[in-house]
N, C-alpha and C positions, 0 to 999 in steps of 0.2 A: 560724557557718553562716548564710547568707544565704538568700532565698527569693525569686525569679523573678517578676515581676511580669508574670503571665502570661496574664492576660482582659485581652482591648482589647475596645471599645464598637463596636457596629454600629449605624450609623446607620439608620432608619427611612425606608422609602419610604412616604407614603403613609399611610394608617390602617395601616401593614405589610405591608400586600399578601401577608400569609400566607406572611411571612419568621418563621419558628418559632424560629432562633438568635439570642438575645438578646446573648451573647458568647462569642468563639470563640476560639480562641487560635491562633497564626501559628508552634505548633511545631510538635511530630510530626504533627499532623492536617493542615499544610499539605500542597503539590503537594508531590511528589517533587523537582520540580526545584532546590527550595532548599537542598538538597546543594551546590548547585554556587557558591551565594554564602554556603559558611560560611567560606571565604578573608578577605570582605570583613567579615565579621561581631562578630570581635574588638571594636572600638571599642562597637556597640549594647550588648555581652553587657556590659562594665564598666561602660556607664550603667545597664542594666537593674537588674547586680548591688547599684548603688549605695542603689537605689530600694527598700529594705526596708520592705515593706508588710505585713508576716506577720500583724501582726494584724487586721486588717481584711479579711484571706481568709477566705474559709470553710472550704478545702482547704489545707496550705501545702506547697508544691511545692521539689522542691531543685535550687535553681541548677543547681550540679556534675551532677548527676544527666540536667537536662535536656541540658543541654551534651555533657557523654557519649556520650547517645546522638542526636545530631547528628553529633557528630564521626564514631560509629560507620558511621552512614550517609558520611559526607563519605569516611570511609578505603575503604570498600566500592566505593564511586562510582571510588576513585581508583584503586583494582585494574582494577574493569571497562576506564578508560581507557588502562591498561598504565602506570600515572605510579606504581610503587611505593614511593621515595622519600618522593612525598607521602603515601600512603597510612600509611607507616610514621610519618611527621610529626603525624596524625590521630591511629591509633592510641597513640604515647608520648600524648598529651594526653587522651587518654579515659582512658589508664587510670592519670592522675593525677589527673583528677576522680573516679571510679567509686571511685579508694580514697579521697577526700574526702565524699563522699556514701555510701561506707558508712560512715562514721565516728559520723554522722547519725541512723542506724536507730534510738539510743534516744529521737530525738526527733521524729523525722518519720514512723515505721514507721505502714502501718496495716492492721488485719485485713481478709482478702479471702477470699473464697469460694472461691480456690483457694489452701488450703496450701501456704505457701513450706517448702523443703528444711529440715534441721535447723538451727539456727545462722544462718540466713538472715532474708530478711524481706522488702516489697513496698514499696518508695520513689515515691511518687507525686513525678511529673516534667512534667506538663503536668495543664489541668483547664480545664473547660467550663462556662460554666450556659447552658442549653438551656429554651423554654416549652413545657411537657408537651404531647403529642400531643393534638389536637384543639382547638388555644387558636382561639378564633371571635373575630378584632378589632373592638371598638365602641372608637367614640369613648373612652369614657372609659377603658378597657382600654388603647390606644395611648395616652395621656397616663401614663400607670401606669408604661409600660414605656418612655418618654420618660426619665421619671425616671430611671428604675432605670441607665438606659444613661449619665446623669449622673455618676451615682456610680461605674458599674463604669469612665468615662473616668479618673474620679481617683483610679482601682486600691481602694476601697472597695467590697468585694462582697458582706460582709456586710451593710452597710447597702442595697444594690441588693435584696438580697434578702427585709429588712426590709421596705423598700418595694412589693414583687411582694407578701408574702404579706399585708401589709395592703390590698391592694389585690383578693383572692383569688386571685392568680393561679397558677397551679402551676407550679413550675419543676421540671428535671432537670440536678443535679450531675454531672457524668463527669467521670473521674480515670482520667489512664493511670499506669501505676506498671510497675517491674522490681525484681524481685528481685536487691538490692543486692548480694550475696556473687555470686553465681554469673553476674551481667554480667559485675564484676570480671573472675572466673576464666577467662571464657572471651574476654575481650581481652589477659590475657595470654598465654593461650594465642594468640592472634593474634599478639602480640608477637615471639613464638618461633619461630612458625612461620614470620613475614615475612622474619625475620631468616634462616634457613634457604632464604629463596626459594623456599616452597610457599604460592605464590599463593593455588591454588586453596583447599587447606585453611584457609587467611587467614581466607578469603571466609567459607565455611562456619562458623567457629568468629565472627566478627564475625553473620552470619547469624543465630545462635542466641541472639544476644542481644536480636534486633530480634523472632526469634521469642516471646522470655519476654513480652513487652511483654503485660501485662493490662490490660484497661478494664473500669471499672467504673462504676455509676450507683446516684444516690443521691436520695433526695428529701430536699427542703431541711430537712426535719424527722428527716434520719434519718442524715445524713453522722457517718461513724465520728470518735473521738478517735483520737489522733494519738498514738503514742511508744511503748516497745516494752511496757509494761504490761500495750497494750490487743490485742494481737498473740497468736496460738496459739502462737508459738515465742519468744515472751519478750524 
């Protein structure tokens, strides 16, 4: 199981000019319109895949997972467009990732605030570190977060983080995650129904998986362990 190298560095304007995102990440929280270049995106996801960083995360996020629900959007995209073909093309690959990344749960699952189903569980597939609301930049604050941005370029985020909180800085972890069993089940219910040419219901049941999508936030001092253990549902 691989894990997405998924904080890129934001470069600094300025003493930050009251830029609060430290590192952001260019999946699900990007524009919508990046749907429309997950065609070309094959080649990036095999290098990204390659680039196993897991431990020097703080969060460790699942490849497969992410991918998933990319595709999920990509296949949705391609309904609206009337290209069902493609759409069905999206969907067969999410929902070979989606059974790849639940496979995962006992090692990536983590407890969230909302109770996943029986048997289920909550796969973080993107994540953020953010500088706590009200960060005031001084000079030596913005060298701090110079740093930090260093380390989050060379996919090291634990140690970025190291460096913020020696520096006092306060940072906020988010994490988005889906509940790995029940994405699954409702792209293959999308599968079925494509195949049947009930578009619309497609849509809907791919819908519901974009709906499960939880975010969550964490401070640097309080980010959850990771694997099904540490999970209400085991």
């Amino acid at each position: 199981m691989k894990t997405r190298r998924n904080m890129t560095a934001v470069a600094l304007a300025g003493a930050l000019a009251a830029l609060p995102v430290i590192a952001a990440t260019a999946g699900y929280a990007a524009d919508q319109k990046a749907a429309e270049a997950t065609t070309k995106a094959a080649g990036a996801d095999a290098v990204a895949a390659a680039l196993d960083t897991k431990d020097k995360k703080i969060i460790k996020t699942v490849d497969e997972a992410y991918r998933g629900v990319r595709e999920v959007r990509a296949a949705r995209l391609a309904i609206f467009n009337g290209t069902p073909d493609v759409a069905t093309e999206f969907v067969d690959k999410a929902a070979t990732d989606l059974k790849t990344a639940q496979s995962s749960m006992k090692d990536f699952a983590v407890a969230t605030t909302k109770k996943a189903a029986e048997g289920d569980a909550y796969l973080p597939f993107d994540s953020s570190l953010t500088l706590a609301e009200g960060f005031v930049p001084t000079a030596d604050k913005a060298e701090t977060v110079k740093k930090a941005n260093e380390h989050l370029a060379k996919g090291d985020h634990k140690k970025a983080a190291e460096v913020l909180r020696e520096g006092r800085i306060d940072v906020t972890v988010s994490a988005a995650l889906i509940p790995a069993k029940a994405s699954l089940d409702h792209v293959k219910d999308a599968v079925k129904l494509l195949g049947e040419k009930k578009y619309y219901e497609a849509n809907l049941a791919l819908k519901a998986v974009e709906d499960s999508v939880l975010v969550e936030s964490y401070s640097i001092d309080g980010v959850p362990q990771q694997g099904s253990d540490t999970t209400a549902n085991g």
